[in-house]
C-alpha positions as CSV (number, residue, x, y, z in Angstrom):
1,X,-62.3,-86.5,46.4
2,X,-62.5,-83.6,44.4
3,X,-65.8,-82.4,42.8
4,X,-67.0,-80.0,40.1
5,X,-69.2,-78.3,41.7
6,X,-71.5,-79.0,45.2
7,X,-74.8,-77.8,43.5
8,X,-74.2,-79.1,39.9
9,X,-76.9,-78.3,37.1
10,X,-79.4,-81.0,37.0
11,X,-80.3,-80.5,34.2
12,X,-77.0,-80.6,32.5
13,X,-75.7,-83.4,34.4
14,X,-79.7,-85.7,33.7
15,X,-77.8,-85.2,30.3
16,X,-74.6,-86.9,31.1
17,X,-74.0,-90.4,31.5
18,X,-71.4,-90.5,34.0
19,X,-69.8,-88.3,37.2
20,X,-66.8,-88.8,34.6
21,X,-68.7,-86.9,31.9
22,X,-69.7,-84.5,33.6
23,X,-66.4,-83.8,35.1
24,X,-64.7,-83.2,31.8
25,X,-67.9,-81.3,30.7
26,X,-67.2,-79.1,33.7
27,X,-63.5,-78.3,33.5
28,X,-64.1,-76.8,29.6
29,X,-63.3,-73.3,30.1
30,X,-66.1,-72.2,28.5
31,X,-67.5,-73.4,31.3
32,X,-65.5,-72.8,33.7
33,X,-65.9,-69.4,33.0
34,X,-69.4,-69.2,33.5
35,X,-69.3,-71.6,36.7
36,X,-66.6,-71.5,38.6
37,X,-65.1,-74.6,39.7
38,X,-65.3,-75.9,43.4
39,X,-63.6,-78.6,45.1
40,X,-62.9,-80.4,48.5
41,X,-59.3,-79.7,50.1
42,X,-58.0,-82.5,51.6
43,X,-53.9,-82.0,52.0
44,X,-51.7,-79.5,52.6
45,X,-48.0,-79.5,52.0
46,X,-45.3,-77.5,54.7
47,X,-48.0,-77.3,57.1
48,X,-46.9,-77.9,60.9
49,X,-49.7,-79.8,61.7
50,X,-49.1,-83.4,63.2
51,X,-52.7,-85.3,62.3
52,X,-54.3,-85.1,58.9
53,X,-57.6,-84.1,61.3
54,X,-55.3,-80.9,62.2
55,X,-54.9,-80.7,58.4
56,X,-58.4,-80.5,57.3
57,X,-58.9,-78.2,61.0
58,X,-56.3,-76.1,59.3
59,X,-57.6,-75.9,55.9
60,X,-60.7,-74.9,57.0
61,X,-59.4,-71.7,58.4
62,X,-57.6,-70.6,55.7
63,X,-60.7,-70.5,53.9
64,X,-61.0,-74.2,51.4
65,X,-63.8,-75.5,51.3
66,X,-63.4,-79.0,53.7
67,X,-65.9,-82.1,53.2
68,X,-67.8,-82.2,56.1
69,X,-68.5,-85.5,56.4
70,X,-65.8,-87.0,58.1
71,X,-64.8,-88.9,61.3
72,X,-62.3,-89.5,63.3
73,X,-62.7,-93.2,64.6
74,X,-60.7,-94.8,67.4
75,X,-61.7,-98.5,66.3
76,X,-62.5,-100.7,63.8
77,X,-66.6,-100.5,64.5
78,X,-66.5,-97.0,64.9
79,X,-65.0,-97.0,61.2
80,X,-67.2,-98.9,60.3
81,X,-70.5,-96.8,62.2
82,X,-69.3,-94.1,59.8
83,X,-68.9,-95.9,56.4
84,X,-72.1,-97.2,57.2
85,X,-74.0,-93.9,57.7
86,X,-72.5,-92.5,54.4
87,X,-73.5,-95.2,52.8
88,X,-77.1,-94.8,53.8
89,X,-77.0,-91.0,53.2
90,X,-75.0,-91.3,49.7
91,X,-77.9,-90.3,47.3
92,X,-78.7,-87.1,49.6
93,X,-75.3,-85.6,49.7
94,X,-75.5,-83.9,46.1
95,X,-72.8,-85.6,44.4
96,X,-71.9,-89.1,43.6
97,X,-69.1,-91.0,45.5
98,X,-68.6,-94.9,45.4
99,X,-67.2,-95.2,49.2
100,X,-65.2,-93.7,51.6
101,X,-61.4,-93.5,52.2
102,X,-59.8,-94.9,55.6
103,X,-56.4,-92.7,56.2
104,X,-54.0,-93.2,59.2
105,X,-54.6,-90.2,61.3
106,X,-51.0,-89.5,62.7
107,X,-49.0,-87.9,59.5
108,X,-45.5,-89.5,61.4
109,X,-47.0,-92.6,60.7
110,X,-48.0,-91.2,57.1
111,X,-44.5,-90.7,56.0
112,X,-43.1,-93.6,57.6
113,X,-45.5,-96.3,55.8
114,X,-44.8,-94.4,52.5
115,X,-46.7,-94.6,49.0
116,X,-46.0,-98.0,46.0
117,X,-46.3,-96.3,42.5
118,X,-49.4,-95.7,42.5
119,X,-51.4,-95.2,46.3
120,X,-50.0,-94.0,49.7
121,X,-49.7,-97.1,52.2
122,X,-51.5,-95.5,54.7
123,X,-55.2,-95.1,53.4
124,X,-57.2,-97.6,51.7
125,X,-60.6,-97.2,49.6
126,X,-63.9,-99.1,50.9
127,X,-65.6,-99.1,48.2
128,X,-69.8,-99.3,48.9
129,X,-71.2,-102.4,47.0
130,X,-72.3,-102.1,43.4
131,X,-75.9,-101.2,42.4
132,X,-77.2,-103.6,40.3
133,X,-79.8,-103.9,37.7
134,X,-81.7,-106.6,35.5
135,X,-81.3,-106.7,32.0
136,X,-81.3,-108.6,28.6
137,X,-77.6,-109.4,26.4
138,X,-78.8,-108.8,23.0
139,X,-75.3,-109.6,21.5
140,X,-71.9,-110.7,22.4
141,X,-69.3,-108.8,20.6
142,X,-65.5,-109.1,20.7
143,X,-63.0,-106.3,21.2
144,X,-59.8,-106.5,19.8
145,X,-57.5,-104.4,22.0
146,X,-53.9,-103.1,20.5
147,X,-51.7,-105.4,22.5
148,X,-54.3,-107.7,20.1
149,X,-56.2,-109.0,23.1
150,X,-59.0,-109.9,22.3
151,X,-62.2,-109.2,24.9
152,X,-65.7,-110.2,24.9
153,X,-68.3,-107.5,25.4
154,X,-72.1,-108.1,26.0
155,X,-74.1,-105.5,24.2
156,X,-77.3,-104.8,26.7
157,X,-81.0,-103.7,26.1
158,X,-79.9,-100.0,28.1
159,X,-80.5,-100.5,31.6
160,X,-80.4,-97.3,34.0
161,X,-78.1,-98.5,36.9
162,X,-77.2,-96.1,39.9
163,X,-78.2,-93.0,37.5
164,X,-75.8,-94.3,34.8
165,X,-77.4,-95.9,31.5
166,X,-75.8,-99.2,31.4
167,X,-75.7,-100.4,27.5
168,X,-72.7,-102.7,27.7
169,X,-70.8,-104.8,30.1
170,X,-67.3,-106.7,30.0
171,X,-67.4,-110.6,29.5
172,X,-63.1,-110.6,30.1
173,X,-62.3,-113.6,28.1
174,X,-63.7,-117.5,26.8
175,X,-63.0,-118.7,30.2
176,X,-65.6,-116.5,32.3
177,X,-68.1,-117.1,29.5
178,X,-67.9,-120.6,29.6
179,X,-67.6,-121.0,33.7
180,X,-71.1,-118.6,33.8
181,X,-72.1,-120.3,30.5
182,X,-73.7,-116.7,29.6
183,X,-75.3,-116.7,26.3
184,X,-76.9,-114.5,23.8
185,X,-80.5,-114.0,25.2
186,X,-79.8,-114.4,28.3
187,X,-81.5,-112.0,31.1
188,X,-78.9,-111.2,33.5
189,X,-78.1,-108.8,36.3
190,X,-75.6,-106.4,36.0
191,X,-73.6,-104.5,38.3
192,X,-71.7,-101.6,38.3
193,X,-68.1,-102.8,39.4
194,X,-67.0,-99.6,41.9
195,X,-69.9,-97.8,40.7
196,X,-67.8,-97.8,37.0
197,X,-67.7,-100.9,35.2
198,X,-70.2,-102.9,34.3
199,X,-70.2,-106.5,34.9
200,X,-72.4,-109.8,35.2
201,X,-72.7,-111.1,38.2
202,X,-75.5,-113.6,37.8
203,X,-77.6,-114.9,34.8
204,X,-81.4,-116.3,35.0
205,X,-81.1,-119.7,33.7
206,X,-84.8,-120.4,34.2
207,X,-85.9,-117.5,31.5
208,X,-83.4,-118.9,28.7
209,X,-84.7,-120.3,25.7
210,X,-84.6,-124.2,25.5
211,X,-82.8,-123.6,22.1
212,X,-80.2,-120.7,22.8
213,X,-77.0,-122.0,21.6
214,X,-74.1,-121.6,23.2
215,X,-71.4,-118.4,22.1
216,X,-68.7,-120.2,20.1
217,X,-65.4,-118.4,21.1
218,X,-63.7,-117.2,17.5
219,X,-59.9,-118.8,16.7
220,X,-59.1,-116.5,14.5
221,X,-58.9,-112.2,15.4
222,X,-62.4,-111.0,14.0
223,X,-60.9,-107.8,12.5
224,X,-57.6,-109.5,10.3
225,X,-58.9,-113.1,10.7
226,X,-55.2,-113.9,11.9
227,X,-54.2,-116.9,14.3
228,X,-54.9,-116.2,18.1
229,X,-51.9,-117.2,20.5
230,X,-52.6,-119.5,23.6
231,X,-54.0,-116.3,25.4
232,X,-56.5,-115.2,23.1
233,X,-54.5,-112.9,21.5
234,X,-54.6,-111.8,17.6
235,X,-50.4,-112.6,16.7
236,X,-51.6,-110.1,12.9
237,X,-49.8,-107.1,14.9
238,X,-48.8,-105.4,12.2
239,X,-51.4,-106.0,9.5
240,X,-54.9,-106.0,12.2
241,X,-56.1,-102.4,11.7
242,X,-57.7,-103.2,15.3
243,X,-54.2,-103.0,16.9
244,X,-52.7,-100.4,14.9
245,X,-55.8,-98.0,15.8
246,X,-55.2,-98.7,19.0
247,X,-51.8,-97.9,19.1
248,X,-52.3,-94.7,17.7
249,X,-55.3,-93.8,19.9
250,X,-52.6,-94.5,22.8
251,X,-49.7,-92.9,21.2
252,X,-51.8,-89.5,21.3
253,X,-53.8,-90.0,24.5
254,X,-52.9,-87.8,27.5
255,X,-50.5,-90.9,29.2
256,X,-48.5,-90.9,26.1
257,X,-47.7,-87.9,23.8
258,X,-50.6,-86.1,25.1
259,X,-51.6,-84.4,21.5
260,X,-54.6,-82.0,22.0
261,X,-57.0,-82.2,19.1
262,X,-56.6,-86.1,18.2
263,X,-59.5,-87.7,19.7
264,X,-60.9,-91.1,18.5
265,X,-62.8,-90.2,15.9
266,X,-60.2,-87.8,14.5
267,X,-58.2,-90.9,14.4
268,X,-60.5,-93.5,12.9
269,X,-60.9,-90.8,10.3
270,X,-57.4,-90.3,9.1
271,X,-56.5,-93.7,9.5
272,X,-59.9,-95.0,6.9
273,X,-58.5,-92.0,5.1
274,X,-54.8,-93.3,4.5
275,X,-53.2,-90.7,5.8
276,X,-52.1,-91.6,9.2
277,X,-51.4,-95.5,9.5
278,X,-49.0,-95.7,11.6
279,X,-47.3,-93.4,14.6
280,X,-45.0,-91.9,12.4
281,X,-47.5,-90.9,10.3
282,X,-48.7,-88.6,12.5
283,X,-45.5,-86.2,12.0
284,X,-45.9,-86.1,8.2
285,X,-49.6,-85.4,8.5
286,X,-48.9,-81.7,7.4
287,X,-47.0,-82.4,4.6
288,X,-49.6,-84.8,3.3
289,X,-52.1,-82.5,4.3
290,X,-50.6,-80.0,1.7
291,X,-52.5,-82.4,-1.4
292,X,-55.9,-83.3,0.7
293,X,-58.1,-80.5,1.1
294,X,-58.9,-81.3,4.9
295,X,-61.4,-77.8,5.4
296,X,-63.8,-79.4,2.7
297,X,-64.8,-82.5,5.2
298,X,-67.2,-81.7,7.6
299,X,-65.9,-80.9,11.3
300,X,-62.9,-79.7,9.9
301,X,-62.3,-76.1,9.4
302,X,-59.1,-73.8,9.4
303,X,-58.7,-72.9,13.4
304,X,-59.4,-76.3,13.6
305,X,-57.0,-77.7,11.1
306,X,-54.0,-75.3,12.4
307,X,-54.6,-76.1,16.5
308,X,-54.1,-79.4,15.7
309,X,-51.3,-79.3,13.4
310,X,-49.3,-77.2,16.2
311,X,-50.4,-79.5,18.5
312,X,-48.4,-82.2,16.5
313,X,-45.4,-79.6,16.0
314,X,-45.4,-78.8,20.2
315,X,-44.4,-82.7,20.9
316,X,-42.0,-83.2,18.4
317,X,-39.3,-82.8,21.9
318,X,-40.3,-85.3,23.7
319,X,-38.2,-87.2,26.8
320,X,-36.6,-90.9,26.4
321,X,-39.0,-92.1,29.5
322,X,-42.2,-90.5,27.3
323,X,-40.6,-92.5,23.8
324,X,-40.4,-95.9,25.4
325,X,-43.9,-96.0,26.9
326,X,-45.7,-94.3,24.1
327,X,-44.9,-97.1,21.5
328,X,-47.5,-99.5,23.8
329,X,-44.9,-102.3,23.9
330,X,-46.6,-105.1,25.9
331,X,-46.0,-105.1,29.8
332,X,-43.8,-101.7,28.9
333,X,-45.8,-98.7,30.7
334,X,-45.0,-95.4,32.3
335,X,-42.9,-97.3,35.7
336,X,-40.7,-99.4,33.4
337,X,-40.0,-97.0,31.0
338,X,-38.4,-94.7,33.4
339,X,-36.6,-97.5,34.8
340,X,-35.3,-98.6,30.9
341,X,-34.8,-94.7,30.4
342,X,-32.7,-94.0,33.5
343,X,-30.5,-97.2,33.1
344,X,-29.6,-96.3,29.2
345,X,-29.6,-92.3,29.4
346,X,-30.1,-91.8,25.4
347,X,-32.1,-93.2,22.5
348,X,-29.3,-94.6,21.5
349,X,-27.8,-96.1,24.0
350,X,-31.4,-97.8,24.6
351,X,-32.1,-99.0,21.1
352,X,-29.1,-100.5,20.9
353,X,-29.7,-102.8,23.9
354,X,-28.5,-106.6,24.6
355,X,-30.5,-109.3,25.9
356,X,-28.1,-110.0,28.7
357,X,-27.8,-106.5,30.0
358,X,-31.9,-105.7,30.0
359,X,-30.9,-109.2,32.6
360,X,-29.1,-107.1,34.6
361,X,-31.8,-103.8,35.4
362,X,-33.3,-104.1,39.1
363,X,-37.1,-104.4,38.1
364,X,-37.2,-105.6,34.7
365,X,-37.8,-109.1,34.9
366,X,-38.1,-111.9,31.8
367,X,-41.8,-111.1,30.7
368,X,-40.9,-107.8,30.1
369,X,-37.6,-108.6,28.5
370,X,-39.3,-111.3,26.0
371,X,-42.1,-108.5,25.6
372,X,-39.3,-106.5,24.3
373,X,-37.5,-109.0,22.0
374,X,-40.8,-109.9,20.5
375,X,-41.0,-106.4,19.3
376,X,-38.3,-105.8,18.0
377,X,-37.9,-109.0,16.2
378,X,-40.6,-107.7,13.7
379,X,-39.0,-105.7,11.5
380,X,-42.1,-103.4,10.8
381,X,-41.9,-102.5,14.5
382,X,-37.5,-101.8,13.9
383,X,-38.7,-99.9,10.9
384,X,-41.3,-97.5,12.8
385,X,-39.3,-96.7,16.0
386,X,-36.2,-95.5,13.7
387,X,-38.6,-93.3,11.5
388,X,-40.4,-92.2,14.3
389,X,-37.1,-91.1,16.3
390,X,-35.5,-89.7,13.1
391,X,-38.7,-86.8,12.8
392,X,-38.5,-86.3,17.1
393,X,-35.5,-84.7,19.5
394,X,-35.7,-87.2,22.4
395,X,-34.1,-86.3,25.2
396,X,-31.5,-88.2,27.4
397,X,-32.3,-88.5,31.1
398,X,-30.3,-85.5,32.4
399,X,-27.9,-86.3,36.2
400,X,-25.5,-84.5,37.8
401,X,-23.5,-87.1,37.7
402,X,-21.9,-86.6,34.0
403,X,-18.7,-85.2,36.0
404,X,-18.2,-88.2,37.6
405,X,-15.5,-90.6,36.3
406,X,-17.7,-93.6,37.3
407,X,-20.9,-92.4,35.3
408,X,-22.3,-95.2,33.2
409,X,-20.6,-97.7,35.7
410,X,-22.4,-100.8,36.5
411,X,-22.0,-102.3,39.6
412,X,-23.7,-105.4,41.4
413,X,-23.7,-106.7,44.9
414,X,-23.7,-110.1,46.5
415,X,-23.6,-111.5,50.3
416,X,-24.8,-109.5,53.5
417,X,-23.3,-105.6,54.2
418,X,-23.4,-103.9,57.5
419,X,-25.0,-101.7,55.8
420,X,-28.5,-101.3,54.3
421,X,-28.5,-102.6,50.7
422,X,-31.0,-99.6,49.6
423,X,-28.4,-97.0,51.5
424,X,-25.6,-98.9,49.7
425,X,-27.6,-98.4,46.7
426,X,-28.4,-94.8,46.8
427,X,-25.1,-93.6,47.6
428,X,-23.3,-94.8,44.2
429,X,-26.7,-94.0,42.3
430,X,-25.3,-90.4,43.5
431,X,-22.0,-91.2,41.7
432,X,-23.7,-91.9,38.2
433,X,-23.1,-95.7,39.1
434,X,-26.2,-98.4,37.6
435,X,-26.6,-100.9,40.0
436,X,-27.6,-104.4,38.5
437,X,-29.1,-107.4,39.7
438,X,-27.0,-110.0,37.7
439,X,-23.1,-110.1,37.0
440,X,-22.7,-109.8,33.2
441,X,-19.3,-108.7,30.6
442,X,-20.2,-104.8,30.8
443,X,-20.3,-105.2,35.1
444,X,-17.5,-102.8,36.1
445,X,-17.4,-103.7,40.1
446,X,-18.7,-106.5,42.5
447,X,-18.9,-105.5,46.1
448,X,-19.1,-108.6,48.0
449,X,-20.2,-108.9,51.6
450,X,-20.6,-112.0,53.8
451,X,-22.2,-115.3,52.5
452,X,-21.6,-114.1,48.7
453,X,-23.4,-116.1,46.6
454,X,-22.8,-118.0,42.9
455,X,-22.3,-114.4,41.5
456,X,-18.7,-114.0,43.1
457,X,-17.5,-117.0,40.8
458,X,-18.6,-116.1,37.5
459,X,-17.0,-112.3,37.9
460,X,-13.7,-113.6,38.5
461,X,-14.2,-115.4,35.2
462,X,-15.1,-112.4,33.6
463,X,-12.1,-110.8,35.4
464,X,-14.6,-108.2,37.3
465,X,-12.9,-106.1,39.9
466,X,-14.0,-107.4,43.4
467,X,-14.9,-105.2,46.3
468,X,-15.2,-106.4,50.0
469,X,-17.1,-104.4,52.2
470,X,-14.0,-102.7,53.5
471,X,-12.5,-101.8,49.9
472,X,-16.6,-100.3,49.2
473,X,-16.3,-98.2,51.8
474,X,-12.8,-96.6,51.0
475,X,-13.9,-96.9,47.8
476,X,-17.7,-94.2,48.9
477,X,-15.7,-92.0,51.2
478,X,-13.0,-91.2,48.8
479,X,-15.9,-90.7,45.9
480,X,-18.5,-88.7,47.5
């Protein structure tokens, strides 16, 4: 947990409606250069150290500041002695947390659990329960997200929940409506999900009004007034400003091109302006600038105008991985772009994929690959990614493997090895070979181990060059 500052401005921060606020509020340099940041240490990397308690022992006398507040617990009820006594002393510590993290003490044992994608193995959050409040819904609104989901949202009369005014809270979809029958009206507690989103948990029935109707779902998207699929999505993609707003406001944001200068509402105003309605757009917004007098509208003046125009310029390189997940294909994000990225190499070689070998990439499975037919089956969508590559360099995924004379390769495995699939894996990865999960025409080698399965009949109908175990490992050791 890193924090801003251990003995914030109160004053400031009474004026902020979130830790997350006042976070970015306190990393501007402006103010940054008037209060220096501060922070808890918690790691430290090439130490020699054997325990993380050695760690924060260690960081401690090189001079980081260290949260003091920490235990090392032999047992489950000693775990949970402490998480209880931080929870009790939470609102006296002088900044906000939401719970306290449970790590495995021995960093052996660290390395050997590992991390998934997105968490190490070997700590887990306990989050404290939410604070909760009572409040009325004034309205239900619905959200039309750009993958055209669309979400209900109950607008609240502002309800001050854990120091954080609450003025809105997430209904998810028709379903949780219906199965807490919530209704406009309706008084209702709130909670703060992880002490960050808000949520119904319960509604007063008893102080309803006899006549309070119940919310009547739309079936059509409330911003294009297109049909809505059998998951309450709007199916307009290309013609529900909604979606296209959202894509853009995605395309810039910090997980996608990261353009500096380009928040919402510079967004929403270009786009009600005409001048940026879709991603490409966005690289032509100088030349259109050239006949719209932008320094005449308020907010806009010329420093302004020219940091963001070169913040525009600055991403015009951009890497294949960065490309794929920035055009907010459905069920396409950051992981399986680099996996789509690493398997093709080049824009090209990518844009010109087949059905049958997307099939054939080790974590890519049939949502994803009808995510990505669906998009590309609407010719607007063809049309944008070509203009948008044509105005960017996107760069292929640079190996060392171009030397090799197996680079490009795709290889797939079937039956028991001696050795471990993953090490069997990694070591023609190192050749430039792709390993696939399916046999297709463009497989170059099956190496078949004991027990093969169905896939050893259909390559020798393709006429696929069959490996036993023996012939792979020849085949490594006179590779590598």
């Amino acid at each position: 947990m890193g924090i801003f500052g251990l003995r914030p401005n109160m004053k400031i921060m009474d004026k902020l409606p979130s830790p997350k606020e006042a976070r970015q509020f306190s990393t501007l340099p402006e103010v940054t250069a008037s209060r220096p940041l501060r922070y808890f240490a918690y790691s430290l990397i090439g130490g020699r150290e054997n325990t993380q308690f050695e760690v924060l022992n260690r960081l401690k006398e090189l001079g980081f500041c260290v949260n003091e507040h920490q235990c090392l617990a032999n047992n489950v009820d000693e775990m949970l002695g402490f998480y209880n006594r931080i929870y009790n002393d939470r609102y006296s510590l002088g900044y906000d947390i939401d719970g306290v993290v449970l790590k495995v003490n021995n960093l052996t044992l660290q390395s050997r659990l590992g991390n998934t994608n997105k968490a190490p193995k070997w700590a887990i959050a306990h989050k404290f329960p939410a604070a909760q409040g009572k409040t009325k819904i004034e309205k239900i609104l619905v959200q039309v997200g750009r993958t055209g989901q669309l979400t209900p949202i109950a607008q609240l009369v502002p309800i001050n929940i854990g120091g954080v005014v609450v003025t809105r809270a997430n209904l998810y979809n028709q379903d949780e409506i219906e199965r807490k029958d919530i209704r406009e009206g309706d008084l209702v507690v709130v909670a703060r999900a992880g002490d960050v989103i808000p949520k119904i948990i319960d509604v007063d029935k008893s102080a309803r009004s006899r006549n309070a109707p119940k919310f009547v779902f739309p079936d059509t998207c409330p911003e294009c007034d297109s049909d809505l699929d059998d998951w309450e999505r709007c199916t307009g993609e290309n013609v529900c400003p909604a979606q296209q707003i959202g894509k853009l406001k995605y395309f810039v944001s910090n997980d996608a091109f990261d353009i500096t200068g380009f928040g919402d509402k510079q967004l929403e105003f270009f786009y009600n302006l005409g001048l940026v309605k879709q991603i490409p757009d966005i690289f032509t917004l100088e030349e259109k600038l050239k006949n719209f007098n932008l320094s005449e509208q308020e907010g806009w003046g010329e420093k302004s105008i020219s940091n963001l125009l070169d913040s525009i310029n600055s991403r015009k390189t951009i890497t294949l991985e960065k490309f794929i997940s920035s055009l907010g294909i459905r069920f396409v994000g950051p992981h399986i772009a680099k996996l789509l990225a690493k398997h093709y190499g080049s824009y090209e070689n990518w844009y010109s994929a087949d059905e049958e070998e997307l099939m054939s990439i080790i974590g890519v499975g049939e949502k994803i690959i009808d995510s990505l037919i669906s998009f590309f089956s609407e010719k607007d969508n063809v049309e944008m990614v070509k203009n948008l590559a044509s105005q960017l360099k996107i760069e292929s995924v640079s190996t060392n493997t171009s030397s090799s004379p197996f680079s490009g390769k795709i290889m797939v495995f079937t039956g028991t090895l001696s050795m471990e699939r993953k090490e069997a894996q990694a070591k023609v990865e190192s050749l430039g070979i792709k390993v696939s999960s399916s046999v297709s025409k463009n497989t170059a080698f099956l190496v078949v181990g004991e027990k093969p399965g169905s896939k050893l009949e259909k390559a020798k109908k393709l006429g696929i060059k069959i490996l036993t175990e023996e012939k792979f490992v020849a085949f490594l050791q006179k590779s590598i």
